[in-house]
VOBA-1610 file (N, C-alpha, C; in pm, whole numbers, padded with zeros to 5 digits, always signed):
BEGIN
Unk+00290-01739-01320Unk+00191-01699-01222Unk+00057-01690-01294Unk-00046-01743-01264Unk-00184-01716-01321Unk-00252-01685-01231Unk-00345-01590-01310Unk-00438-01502-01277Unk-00586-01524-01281Unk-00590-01639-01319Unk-00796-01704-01345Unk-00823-01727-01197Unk-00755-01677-01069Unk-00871-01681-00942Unk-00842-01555-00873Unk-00799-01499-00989Unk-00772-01320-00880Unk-00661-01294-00873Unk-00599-01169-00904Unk-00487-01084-00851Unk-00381-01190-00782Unk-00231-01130-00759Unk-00150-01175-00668Unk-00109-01044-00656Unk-00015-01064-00505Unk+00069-00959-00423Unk+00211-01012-00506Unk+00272-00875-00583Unk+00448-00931-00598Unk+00496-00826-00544Unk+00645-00890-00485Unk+00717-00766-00472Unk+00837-00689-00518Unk+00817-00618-00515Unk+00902-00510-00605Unk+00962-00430-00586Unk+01038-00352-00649Unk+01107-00210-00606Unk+01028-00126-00643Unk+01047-00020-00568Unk+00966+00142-00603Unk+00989+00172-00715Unk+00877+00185-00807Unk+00878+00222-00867Unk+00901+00138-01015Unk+00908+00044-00970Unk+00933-00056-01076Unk+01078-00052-01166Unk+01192-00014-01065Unk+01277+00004-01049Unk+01371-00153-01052Unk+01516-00153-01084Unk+01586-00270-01014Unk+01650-00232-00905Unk+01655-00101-00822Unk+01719-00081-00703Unk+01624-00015-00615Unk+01643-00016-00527Unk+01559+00072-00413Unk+01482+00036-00318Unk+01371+00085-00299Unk+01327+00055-00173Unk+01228-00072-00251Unk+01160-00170-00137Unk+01130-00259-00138Unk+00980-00212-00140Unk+00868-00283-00215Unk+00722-00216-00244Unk+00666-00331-00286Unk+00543-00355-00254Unk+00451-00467-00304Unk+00335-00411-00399Unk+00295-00464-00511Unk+00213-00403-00602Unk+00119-00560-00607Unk-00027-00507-00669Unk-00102-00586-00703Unk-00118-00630-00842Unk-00073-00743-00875Unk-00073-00785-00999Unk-00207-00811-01046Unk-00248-00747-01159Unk-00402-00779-01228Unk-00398-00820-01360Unk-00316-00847-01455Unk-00351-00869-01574Unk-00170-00903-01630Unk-00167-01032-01686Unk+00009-01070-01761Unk-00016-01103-01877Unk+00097-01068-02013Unk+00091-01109-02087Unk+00230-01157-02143Unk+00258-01191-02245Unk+00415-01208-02298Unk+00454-01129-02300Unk+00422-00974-02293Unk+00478-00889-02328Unk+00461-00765-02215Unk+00349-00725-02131Unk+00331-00658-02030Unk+00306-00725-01906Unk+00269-00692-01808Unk+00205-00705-01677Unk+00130-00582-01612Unk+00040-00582-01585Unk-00064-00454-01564Unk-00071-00495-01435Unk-00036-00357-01349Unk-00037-00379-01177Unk-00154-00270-01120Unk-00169-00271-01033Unk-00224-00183-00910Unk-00118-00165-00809Unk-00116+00002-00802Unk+00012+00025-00727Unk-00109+00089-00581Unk-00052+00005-00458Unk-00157+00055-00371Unk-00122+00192-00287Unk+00033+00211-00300Unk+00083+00355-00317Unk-00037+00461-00325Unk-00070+00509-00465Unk-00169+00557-00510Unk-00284+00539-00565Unk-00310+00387-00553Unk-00450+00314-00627Unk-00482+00368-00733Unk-00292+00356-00871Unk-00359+00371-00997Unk-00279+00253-01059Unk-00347+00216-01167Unk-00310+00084-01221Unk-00253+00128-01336Unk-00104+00035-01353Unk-00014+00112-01419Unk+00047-00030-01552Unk+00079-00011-01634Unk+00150-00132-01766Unk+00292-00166-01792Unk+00347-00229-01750Unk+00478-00239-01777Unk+00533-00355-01882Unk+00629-00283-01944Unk+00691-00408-02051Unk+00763-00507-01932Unk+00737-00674-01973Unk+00706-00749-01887Unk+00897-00747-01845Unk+00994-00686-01908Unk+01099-00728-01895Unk+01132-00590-01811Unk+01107-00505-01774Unk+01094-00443-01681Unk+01037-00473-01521Unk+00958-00540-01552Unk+00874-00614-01399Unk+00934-00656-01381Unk+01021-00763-01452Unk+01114-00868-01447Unk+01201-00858-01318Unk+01266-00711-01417Unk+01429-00690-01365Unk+01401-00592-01216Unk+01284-00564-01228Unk+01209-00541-01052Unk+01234-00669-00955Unk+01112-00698-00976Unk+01090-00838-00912Unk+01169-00935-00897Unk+01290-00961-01003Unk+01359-01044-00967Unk+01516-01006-00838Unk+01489-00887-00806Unk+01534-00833-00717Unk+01620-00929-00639Unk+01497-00958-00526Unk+01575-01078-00437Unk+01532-01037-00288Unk+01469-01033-00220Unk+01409-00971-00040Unk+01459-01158+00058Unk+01519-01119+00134Unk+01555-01180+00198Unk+01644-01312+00137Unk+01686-01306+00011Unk+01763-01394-00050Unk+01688-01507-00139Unk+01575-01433-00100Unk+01459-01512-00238Unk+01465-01431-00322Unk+01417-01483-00461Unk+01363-01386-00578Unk+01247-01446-00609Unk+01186-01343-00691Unk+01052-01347-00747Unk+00948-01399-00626Unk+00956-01276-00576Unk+00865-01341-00419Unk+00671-01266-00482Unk+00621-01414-00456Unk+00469-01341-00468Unk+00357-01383-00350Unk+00246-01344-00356Unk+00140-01411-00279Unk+00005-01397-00324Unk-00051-01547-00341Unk-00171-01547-00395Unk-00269-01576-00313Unk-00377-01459-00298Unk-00449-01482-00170Unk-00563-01531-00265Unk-00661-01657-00171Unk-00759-01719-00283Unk-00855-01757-00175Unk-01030-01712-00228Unk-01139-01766-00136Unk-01089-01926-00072Unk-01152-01924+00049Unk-01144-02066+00151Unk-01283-02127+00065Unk-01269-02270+00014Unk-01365-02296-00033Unk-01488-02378+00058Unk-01410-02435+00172Unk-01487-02465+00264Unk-01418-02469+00418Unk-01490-02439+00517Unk-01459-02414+00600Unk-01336-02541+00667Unk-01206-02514+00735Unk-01142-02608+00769Unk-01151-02697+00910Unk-01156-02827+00869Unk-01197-02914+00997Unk-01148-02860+01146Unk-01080-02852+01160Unk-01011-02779+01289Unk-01106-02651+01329Unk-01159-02564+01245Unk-01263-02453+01275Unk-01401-02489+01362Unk-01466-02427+01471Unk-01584-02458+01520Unk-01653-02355+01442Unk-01815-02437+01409Unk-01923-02329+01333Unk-01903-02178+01447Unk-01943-02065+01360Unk-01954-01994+01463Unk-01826-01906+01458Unk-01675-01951+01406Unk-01555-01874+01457Unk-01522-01812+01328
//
């Protein structure tokens, strides 16, 4: 997953957990060794050894794993759009 156009949504267990309830955190910063999130829970940004995120995330929500979403500026408006909408 890269991070040079902004954050992604992953999802996760509470708490950064491998069981439990189902939670989406904002991913801001990965390395080989951590992943630094934003938990929007409490809007504090928290470090985890990356093999911990792991064994979160690789969970599984609806029979997928490692589910993410990378939301990214529209760089130009899409043909189908009228000016104005």
């Amino acid at each position: 997953m890269t991070l040079d156009k902004g954050s992604v949504l992953a999802y996760v267990r509470l708490g950064m957990k491998p069981e439990g309830a189902s939670h989406v955190v904002a991913v801001t910063g990965i390395s080989d060794k951590e992943v630094t999130v934003v938990d929007p829970w409490d809007a504090t940004e928290r470090t985890y050894p990356i093999g911990q995120f792991v064994a979160s995330w690789d969970t599984g929500f609806g029979g997928r794993r490692r589910n993410y979403l990378a939301i990214r500026p529209v760089q130009q408006r899409p043909a189908w759009r009228k000016q104005g909408q």
